[in-house]
Backbone as CSV, one residue per row, in Angstrom:
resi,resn,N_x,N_y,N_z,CA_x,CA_y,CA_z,C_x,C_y,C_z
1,UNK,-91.379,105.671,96.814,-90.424,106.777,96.790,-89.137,106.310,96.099
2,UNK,-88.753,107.157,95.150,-87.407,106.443,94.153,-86.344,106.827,95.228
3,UNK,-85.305,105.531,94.955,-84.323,105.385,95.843,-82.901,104.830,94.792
4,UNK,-81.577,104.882,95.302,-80.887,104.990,94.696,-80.779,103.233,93.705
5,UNK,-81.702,102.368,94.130,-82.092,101.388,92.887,-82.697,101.706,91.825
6,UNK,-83.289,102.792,91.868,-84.277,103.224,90.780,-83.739,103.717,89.994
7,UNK,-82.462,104.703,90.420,-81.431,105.515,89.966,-80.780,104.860,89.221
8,UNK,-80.008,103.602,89.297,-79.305,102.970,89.135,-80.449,102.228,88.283
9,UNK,-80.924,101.980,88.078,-81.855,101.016,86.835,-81.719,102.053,86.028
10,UNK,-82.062,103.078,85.801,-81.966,104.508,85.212,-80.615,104.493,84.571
11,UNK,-79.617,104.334,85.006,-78.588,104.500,84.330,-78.194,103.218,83.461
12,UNK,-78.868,102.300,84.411,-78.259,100.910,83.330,-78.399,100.807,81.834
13,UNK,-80.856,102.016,81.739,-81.022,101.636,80.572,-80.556,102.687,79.818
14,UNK,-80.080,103.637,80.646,-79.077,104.452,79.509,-78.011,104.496,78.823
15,UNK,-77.364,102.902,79.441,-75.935,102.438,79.251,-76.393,101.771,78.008
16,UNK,-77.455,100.928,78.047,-77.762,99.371,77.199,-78.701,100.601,75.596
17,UNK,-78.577,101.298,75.710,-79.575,101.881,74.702,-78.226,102.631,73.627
18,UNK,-78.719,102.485,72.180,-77.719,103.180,71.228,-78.285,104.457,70.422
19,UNK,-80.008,104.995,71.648,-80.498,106.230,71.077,-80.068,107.195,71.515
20,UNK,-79.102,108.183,71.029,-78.805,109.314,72.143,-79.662,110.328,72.652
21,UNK,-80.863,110.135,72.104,-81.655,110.727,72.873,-82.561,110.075,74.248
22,UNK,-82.304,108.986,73.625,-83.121,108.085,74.739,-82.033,108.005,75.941
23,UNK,-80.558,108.016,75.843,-79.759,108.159,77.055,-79.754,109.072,77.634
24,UNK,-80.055,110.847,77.265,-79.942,111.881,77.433,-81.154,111.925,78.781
25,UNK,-82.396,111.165,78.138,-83.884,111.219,78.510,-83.297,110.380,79.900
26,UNK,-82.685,109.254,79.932,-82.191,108.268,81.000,-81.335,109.267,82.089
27,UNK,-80.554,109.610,81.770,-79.761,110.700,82.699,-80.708,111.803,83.266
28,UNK,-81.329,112.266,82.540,-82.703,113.404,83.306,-82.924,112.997,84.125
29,UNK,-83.674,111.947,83.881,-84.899,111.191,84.852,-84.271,110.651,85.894
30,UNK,-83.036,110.250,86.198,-82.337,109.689,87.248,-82.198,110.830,87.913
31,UNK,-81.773,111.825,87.178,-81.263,113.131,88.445,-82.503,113.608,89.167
32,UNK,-83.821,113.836,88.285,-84.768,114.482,88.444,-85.220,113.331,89.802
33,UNK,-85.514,112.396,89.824,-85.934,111.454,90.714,-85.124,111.518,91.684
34,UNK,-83.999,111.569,91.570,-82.796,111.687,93.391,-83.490,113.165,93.551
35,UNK,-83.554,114.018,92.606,-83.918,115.649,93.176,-85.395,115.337,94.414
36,UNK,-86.131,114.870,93.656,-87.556,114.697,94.155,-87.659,113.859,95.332
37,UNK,-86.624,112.892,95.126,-86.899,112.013,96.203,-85.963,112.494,97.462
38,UNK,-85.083,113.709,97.332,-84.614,114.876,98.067,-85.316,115.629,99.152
39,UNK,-86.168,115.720,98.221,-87.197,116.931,98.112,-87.724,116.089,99.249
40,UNK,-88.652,114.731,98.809,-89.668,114.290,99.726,-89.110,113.974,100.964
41,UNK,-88.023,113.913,101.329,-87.152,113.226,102.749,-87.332,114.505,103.702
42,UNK,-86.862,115.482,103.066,-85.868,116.817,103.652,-88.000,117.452,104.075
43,UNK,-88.777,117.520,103.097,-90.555,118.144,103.440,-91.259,116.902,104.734
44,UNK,-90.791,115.441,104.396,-91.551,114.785,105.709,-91.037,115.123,106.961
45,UNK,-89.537,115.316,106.966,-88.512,115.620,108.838,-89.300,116.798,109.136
46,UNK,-89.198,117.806,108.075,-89.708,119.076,108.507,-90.778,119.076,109.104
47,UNK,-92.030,118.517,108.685,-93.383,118.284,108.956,-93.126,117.725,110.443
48,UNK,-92.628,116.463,110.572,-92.926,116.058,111.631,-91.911,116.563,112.694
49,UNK,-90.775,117.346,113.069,-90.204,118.237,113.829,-89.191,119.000,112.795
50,UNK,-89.939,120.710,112.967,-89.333,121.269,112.481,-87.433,121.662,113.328
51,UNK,-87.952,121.062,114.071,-86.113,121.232,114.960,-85.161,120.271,114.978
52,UNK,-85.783,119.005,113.878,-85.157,117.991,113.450,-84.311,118.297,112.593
53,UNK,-82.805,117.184,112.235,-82.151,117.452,111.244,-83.005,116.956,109.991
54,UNK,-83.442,117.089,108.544,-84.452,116.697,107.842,-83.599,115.483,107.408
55,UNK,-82.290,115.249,107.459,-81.852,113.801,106.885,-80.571,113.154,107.432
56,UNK,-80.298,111.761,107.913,-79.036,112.149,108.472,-78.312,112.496,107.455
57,UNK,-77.043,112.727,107.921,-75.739,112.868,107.258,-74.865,112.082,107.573
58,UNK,-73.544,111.856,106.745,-72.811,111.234,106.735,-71.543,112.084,105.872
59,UNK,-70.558,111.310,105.985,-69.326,111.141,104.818,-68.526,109.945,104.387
60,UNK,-68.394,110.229,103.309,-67.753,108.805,102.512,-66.682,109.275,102.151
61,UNK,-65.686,108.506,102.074,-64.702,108.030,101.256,-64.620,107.655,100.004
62,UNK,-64.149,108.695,99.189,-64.522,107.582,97.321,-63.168,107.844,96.747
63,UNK,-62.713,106.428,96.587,-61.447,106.379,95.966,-61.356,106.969,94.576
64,UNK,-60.342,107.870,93.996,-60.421,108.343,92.398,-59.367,107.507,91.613
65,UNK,-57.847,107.420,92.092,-56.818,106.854,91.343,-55.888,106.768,92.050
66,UNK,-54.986,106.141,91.156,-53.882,105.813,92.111,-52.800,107.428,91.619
67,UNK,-51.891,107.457,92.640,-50.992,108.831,92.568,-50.368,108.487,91.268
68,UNK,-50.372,109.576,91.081,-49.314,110.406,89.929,-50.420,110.297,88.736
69,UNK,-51.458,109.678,88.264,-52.041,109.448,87.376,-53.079,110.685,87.083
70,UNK,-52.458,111.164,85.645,-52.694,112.497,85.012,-54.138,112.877,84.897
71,UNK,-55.227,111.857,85.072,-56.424,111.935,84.870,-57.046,112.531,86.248
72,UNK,-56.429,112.027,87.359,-57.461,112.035,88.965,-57.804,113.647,88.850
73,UNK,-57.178,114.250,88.479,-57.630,115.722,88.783,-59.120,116.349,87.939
74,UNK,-58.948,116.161,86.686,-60.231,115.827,86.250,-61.395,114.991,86.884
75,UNK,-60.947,113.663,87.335,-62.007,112.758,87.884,-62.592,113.327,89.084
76,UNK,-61.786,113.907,89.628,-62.206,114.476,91.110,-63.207,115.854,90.523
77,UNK,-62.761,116.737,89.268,-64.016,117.777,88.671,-65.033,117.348,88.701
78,UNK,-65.288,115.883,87.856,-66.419,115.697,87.037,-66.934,115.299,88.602
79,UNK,-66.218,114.517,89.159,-67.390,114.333,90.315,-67.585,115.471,91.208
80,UNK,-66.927,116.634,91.497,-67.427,117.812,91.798,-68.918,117.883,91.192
81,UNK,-68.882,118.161,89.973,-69.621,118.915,89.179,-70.491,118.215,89.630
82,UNK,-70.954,116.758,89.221,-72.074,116.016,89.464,-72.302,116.155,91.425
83,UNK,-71.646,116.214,92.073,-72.078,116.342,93.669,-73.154,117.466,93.675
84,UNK,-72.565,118.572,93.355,-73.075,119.810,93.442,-74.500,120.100,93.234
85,UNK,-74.964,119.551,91.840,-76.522,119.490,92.059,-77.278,118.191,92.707
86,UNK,-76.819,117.415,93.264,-77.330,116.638,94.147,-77.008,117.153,96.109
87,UNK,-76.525,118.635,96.316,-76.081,118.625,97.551,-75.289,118.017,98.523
88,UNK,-74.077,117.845,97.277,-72.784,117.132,98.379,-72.234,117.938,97.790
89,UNK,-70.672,118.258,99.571,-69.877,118.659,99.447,-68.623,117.396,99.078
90,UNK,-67.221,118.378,98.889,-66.686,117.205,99.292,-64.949,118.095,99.807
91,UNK,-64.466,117.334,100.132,-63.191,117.348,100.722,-62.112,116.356,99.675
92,UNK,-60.944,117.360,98.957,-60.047,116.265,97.860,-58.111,116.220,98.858
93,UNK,-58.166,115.096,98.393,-56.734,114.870,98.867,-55.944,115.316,98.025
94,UNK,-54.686,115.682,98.917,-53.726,116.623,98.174,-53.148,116.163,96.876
95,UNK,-53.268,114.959,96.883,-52.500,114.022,95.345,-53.585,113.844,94.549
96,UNK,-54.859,114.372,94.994,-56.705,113.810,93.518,-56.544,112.635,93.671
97,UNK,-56.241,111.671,94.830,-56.377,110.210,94.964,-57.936,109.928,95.162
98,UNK,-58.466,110.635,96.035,-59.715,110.180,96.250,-60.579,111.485,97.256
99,UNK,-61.780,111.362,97.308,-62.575,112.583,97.805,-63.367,112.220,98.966
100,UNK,-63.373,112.827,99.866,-64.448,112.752,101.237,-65.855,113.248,100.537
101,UNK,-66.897,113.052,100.805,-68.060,113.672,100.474,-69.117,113.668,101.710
102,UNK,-69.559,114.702,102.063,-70.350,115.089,103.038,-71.606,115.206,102.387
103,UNK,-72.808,114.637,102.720,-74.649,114.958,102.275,-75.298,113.645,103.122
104,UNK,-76.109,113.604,102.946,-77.086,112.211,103.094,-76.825,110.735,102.078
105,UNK,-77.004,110.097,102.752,-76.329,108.534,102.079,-77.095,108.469,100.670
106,UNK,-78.130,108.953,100.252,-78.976,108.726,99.355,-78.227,109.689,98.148
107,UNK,-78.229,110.875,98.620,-77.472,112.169,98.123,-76.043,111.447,97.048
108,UNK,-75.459,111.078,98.558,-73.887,110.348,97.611,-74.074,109.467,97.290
109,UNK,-74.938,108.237,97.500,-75.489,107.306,96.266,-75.401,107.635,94.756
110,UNK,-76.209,108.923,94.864,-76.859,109.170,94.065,-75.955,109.690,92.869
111,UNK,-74.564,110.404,93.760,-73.973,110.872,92.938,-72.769,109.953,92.649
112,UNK,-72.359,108.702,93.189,-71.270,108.215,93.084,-71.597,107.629,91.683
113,UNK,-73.440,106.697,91.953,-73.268,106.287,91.145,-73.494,106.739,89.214
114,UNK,-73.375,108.220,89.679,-73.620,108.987,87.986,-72.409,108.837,87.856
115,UNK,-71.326,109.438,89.135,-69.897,109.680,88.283,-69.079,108.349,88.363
116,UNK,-69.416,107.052,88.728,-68.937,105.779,88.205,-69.610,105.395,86.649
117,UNK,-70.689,106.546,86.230,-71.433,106.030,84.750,-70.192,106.393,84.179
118,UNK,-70.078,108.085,84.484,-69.511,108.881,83.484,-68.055,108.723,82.982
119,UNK,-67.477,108.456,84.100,-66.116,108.263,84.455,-65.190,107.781,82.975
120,UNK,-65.938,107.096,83.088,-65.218,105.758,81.939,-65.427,106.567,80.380
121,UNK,-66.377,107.137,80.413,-66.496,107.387,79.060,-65.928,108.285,78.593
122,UNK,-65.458,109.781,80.081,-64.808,110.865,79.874,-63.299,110.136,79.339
123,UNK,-62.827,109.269,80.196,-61.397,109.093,79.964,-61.561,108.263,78.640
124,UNK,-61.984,107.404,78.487,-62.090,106.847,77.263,-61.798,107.471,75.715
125,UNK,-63.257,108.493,76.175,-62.865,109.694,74.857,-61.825,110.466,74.419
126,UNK,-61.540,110.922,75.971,-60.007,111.775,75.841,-58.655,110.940,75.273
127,UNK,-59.101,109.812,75.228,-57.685,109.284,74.711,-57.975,109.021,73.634
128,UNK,-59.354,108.585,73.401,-59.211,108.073,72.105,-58.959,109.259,71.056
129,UNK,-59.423,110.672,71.822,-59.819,111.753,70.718,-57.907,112.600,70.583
130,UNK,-57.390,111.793,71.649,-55.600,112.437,71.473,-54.812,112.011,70.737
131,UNK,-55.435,110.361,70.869,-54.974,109.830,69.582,-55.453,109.852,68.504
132,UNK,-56.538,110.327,67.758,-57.178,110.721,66.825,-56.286,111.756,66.102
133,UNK,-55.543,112.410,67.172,-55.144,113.760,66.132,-55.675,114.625,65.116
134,UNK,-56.867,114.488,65.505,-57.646,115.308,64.979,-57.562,117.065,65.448
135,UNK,-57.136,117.251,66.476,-56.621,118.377,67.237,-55.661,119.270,66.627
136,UNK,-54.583,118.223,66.115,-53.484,119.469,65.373,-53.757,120.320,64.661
137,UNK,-52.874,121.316,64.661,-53.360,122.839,64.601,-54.042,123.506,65.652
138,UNK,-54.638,123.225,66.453,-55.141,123.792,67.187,-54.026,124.942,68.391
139,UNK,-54.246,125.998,68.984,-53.338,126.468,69.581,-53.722,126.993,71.004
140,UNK,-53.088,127.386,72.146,-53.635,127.500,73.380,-52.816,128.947,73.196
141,UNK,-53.438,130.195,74.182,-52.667,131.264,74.388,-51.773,130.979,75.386
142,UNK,-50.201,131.958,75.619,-49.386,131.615,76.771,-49.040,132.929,76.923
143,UNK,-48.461,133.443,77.664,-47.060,134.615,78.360,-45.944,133.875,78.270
144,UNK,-45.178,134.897,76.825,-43.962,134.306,76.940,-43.267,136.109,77.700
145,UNK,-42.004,135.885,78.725,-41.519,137.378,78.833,-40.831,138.104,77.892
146,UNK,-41.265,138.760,77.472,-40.328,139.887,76.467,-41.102,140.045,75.316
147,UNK,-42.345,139.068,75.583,-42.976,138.967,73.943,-44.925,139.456,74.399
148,UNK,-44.787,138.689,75.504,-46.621,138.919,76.006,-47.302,137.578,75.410
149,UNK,-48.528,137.881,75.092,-49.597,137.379,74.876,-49.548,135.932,73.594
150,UNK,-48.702,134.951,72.985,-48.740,134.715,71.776,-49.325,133.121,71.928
151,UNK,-50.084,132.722,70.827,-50.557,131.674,70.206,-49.749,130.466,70.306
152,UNK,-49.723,129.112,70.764,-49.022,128.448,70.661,-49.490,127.007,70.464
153,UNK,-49.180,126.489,69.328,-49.758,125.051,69.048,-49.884,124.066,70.561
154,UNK,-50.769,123.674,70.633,-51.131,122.742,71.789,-50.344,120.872,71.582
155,UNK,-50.508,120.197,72.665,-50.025,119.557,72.764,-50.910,118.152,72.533
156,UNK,-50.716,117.185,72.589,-51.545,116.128,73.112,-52.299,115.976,74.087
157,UNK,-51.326,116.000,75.503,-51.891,116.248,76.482,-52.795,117.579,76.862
158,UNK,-52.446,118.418,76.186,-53.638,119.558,76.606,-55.218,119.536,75.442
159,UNK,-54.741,118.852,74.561,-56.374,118.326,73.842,-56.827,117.609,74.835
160,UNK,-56.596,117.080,75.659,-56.922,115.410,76.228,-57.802,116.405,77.377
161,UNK,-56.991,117.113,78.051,-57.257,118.152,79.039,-58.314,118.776,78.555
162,UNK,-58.529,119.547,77.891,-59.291,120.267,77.242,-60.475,119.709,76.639
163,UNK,-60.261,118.273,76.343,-61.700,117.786,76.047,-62.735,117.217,77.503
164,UNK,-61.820,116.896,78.730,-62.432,116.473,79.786,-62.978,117.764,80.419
165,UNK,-62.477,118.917,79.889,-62.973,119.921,80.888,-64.010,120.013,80.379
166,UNK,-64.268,120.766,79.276,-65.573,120.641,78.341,-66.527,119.670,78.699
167,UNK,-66.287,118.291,78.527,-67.207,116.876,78.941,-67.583,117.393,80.635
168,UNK,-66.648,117.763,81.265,-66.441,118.188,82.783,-68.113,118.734,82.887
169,UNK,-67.422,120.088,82.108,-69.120,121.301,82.146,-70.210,121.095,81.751
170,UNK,-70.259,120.419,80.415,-71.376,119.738,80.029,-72.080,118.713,80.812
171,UNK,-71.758,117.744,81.403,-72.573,116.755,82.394,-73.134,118.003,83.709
172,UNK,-72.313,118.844,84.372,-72.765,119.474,85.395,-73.562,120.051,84.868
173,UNK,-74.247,120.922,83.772,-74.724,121.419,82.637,-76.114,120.907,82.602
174,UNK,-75.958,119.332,82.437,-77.303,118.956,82.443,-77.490,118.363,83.466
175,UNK,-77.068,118.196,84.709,-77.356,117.624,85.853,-78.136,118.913,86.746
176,UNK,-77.833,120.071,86.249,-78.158,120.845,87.165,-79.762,121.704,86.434
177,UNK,-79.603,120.926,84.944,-80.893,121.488,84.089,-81.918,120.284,84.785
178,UNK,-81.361,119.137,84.935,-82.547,117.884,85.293,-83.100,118.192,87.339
179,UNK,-82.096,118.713,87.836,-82.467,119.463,89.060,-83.982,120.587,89.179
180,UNK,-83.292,121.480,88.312,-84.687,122.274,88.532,-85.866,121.588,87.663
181,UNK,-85.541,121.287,86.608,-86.792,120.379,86.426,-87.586,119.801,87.403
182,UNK,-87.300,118.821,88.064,-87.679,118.200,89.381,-88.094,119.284,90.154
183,UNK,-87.626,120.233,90.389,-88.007,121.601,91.498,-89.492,121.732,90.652
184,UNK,-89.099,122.252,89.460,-90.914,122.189,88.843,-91.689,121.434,89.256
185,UNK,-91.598,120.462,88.394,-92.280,119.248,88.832,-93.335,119.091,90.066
186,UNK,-92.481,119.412,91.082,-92.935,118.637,92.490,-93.621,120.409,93.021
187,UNK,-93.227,121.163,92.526,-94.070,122.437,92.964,-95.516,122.705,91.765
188,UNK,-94.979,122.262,90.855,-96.912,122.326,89.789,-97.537,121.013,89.685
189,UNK,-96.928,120.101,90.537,-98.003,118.925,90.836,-98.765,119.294,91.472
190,UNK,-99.973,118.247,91.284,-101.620,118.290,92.320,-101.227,118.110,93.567
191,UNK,-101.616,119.512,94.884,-100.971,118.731,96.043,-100.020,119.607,96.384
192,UNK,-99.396,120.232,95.587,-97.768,120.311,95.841,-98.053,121.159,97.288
193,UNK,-98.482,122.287,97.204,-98.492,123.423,98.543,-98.869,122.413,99.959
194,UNK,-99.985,121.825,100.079,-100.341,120.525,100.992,-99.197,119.725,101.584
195,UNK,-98.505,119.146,99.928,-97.461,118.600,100.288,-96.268,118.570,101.279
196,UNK,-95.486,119.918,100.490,-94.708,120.463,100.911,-94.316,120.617,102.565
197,UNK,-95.389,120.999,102.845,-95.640,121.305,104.387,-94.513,122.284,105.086
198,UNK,-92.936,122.893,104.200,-92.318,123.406,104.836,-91.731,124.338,103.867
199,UNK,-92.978,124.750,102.664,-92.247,125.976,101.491,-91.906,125.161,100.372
200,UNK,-91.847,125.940,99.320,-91.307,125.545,98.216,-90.303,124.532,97.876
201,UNK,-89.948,123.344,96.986,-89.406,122.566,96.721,-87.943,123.372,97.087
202,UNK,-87.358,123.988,96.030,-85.923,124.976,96.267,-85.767,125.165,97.628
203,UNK,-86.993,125.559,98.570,-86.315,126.159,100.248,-86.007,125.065,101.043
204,UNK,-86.906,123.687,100.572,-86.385,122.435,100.651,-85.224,122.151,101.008
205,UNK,-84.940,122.254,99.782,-83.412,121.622,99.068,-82.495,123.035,99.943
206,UNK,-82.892,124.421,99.960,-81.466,125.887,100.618,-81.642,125.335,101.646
207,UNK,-82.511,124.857,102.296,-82.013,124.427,103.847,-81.685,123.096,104.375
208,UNK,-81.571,121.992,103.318,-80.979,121.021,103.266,-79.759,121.743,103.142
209,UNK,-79.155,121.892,101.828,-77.709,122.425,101.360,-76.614,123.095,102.694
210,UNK,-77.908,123.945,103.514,-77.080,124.791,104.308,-77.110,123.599,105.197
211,UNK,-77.991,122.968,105.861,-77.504,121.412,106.875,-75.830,120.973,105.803
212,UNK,-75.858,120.498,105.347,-74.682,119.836,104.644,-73.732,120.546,105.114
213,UNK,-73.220,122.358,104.705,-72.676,123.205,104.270,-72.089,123.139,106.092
214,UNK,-72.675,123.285,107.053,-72.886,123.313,109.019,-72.182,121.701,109.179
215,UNK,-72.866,120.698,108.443,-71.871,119.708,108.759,-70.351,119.617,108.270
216,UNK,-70.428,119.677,107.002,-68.936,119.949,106.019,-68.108,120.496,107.294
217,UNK,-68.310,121.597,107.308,-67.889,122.855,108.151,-67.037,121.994,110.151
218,UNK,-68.323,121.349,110.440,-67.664,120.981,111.624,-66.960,119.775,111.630
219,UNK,-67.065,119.006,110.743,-66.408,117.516,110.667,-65.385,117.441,109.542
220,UNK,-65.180,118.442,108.772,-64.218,118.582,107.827,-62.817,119.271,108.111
221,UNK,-61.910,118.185,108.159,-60.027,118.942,108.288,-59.531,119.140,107.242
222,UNK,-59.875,119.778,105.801,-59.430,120.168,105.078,-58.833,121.712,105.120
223,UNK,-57.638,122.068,104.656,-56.917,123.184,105.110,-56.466,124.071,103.759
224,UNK,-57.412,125.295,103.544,-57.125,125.553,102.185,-58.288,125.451,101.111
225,UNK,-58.301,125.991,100.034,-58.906,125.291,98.650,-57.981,124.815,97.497
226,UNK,-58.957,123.533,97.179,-58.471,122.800,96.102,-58.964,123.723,94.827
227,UNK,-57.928,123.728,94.220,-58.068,124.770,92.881,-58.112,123.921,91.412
228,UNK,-58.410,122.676,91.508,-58.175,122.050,89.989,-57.093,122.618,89.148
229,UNK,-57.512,121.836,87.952,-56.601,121.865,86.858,-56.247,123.268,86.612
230,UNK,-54.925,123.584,86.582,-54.365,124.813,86.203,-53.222,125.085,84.817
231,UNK,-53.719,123.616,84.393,-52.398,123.564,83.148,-53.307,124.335,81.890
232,UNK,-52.373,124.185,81.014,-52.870,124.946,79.366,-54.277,123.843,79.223
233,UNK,-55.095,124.887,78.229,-56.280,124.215,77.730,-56.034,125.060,76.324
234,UNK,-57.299,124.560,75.213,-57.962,125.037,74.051,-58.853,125.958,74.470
235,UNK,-59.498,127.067,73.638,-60.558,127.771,73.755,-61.729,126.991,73.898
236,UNK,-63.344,127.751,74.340,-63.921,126.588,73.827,-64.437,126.725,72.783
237,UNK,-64.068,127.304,71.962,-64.238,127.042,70.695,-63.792,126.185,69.629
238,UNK,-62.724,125.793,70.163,-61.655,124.878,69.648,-62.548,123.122,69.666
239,UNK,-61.294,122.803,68.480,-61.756,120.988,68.196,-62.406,120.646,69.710
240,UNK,-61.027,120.265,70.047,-61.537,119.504,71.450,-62.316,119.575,72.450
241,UNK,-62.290,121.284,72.516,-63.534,121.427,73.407,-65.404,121.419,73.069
242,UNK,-65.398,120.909,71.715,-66.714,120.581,71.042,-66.841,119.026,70.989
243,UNK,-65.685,118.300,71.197,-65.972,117.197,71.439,-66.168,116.827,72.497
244,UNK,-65.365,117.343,73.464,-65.959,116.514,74.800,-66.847,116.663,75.058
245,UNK,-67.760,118.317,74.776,-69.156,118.675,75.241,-70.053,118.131,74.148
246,UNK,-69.689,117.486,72.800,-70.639,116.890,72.204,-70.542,115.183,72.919
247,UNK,-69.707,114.715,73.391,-69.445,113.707,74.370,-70.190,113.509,75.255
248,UNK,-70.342,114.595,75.853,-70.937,114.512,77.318,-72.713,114.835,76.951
249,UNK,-72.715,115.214,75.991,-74.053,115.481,75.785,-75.131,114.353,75.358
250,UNK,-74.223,113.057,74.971,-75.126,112.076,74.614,-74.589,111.022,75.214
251,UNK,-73.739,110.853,76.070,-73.102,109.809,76.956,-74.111,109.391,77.676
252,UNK,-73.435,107.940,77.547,-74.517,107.565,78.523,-74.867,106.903,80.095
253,UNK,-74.686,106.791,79.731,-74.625,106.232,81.500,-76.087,105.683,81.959
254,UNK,-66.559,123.095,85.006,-66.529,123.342,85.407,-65.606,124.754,85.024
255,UNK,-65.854,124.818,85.002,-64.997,126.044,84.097,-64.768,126.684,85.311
256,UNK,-65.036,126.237,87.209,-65.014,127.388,87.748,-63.212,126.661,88.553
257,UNK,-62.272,127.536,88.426,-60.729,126.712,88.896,-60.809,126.612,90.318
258,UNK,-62.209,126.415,91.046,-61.800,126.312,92.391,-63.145,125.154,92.559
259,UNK,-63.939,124.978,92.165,-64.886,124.041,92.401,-65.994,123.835,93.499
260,UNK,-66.551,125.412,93.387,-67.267,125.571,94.747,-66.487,125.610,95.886
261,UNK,-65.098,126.100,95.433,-63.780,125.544,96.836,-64.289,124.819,97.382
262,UNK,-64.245,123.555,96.778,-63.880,122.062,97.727,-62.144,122.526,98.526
263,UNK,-62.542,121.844,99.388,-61.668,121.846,100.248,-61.036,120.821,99.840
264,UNK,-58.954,120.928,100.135,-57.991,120.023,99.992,-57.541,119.291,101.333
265,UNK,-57.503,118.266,101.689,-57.075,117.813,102.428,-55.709,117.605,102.577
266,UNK,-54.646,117.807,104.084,-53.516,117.745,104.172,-52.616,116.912,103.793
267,UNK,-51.802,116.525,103.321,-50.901,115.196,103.487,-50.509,114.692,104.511
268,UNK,-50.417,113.147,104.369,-49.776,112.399,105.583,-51.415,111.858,106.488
């Protein structure tokens, strides 16, 4: 049964490889395998007491950055994004220092260790692509009063922004395409109905999600939703936002402003 070593070999040879298709193929197969090996945890509890929880749970602690540093808010997205199709919640501190995550230990394995792949390469790019200046000209819409709606050349910092969000959507993009894959998979294999023993791969995984969703819920003091990044961006049509998502598309290893409302945690 693949376990989060397998995962993690998975990403290594997607790190060490200079085919971008062959990294693309590396990132699938890691997600698709935590999906499956999801799948198989959450169908054996069931089988053997359906009044069992199908996995424990837990929560972690995952440090993002240190305060004030312009990136954590992004870092805390991308690892949104990537939790989400692996079935973690999470809980963000009020400064994007670092995130609680609620699922099964395997679950946040699974996902820490995609968004420790990704991490590096999102920020990496974004700077390198701000300093590129390849961006100028580009313009973001604003509300000015007395005038409305007008065009306004963008900044550095909002290319930089604007390319992590993009990179942001794109990894959740294909993390959540290598998910149902795996849902296939394990439902048109030989076996699968036998298997299963408690419904379809997906009812699997909705009644795992909702376990998570019942724990989150009672062990979580977060007060509020965390709303992400709310500063200026590019269209996505724009430079930057074709780079980060051409970024994220062969890297190797959210467009929604609330993030599944993750919950913010209080200060102090």
């Amino acid at each position: 049964m693949p376990t989060i070593e397998t995962v993690a070999a998975l990403l290594a040879k997607s790190e060490r490889t200079d085919n971008a298709d062959e990294a693309d193929a590396y990132l699938a197969k890691a997600q698709q395998l935590a999906t499956l090996h999801a799948i198989d945890l959450a169908s054996l509890a069931a089988r053997q007491d359906r009044r069992r929880t199908p996995a424990v749970l837990t929560q972690r602690t995952i440090r993002v950055g240190e305060p004030r540093r312009a990136a954590n808010t992004h870092l805390v997205e991308l690892f949104s994004a990537i939790a989400r199709p692996n079935d973690v919640l999470i809980d963000v501190a009020h400064n994007s220092t670092y995130v609680i995550a609620y699922g099964t230990t395997d679950d946040i394995d699974t996902s820490e260790a995609i968004w420790l792949a990704c991490a590096p390469r999102m920020v990496q790019g974004a700077h390198a692509w701000m300093k590129s200046r390849k961006w100028s000209g580009e313009t973001t819409r604003k509300y000015r009063p007395g005038v409305g709606i007008v065009d306004v050349p963008i900044t550095g910092r909002t290319a930089k922004a604007t390319y992590m969000l993009a990179f942001t959507s794109r990894i959740g993009a294909r993390l959540r395409e290598a998910r149902q894959a795996a849902v296939t998979e394990h439902d048109t294999a030989p076996g699968a109905g036998a298997a299963a023993g408690s419904g379809d791969a997906e009812l699997v995984l909705v009644q795992k999600s909702a376990q998570v969703r019942s724990f989150h819920a009672a062990k979580s003091k977060a007060r509020g939703t965390w709303r992400g990044y709310g500063g200026s961006a590019a269209g996505a049509g724009s430079g930057s936002a074709r780079a980060g998502d051409a970024a994220a598309r062969v890297t190797r290893l959210g467009g929604s402003p609330e993030l599944g409302k993750a919950g913010e945690l209080p200060a102090g």
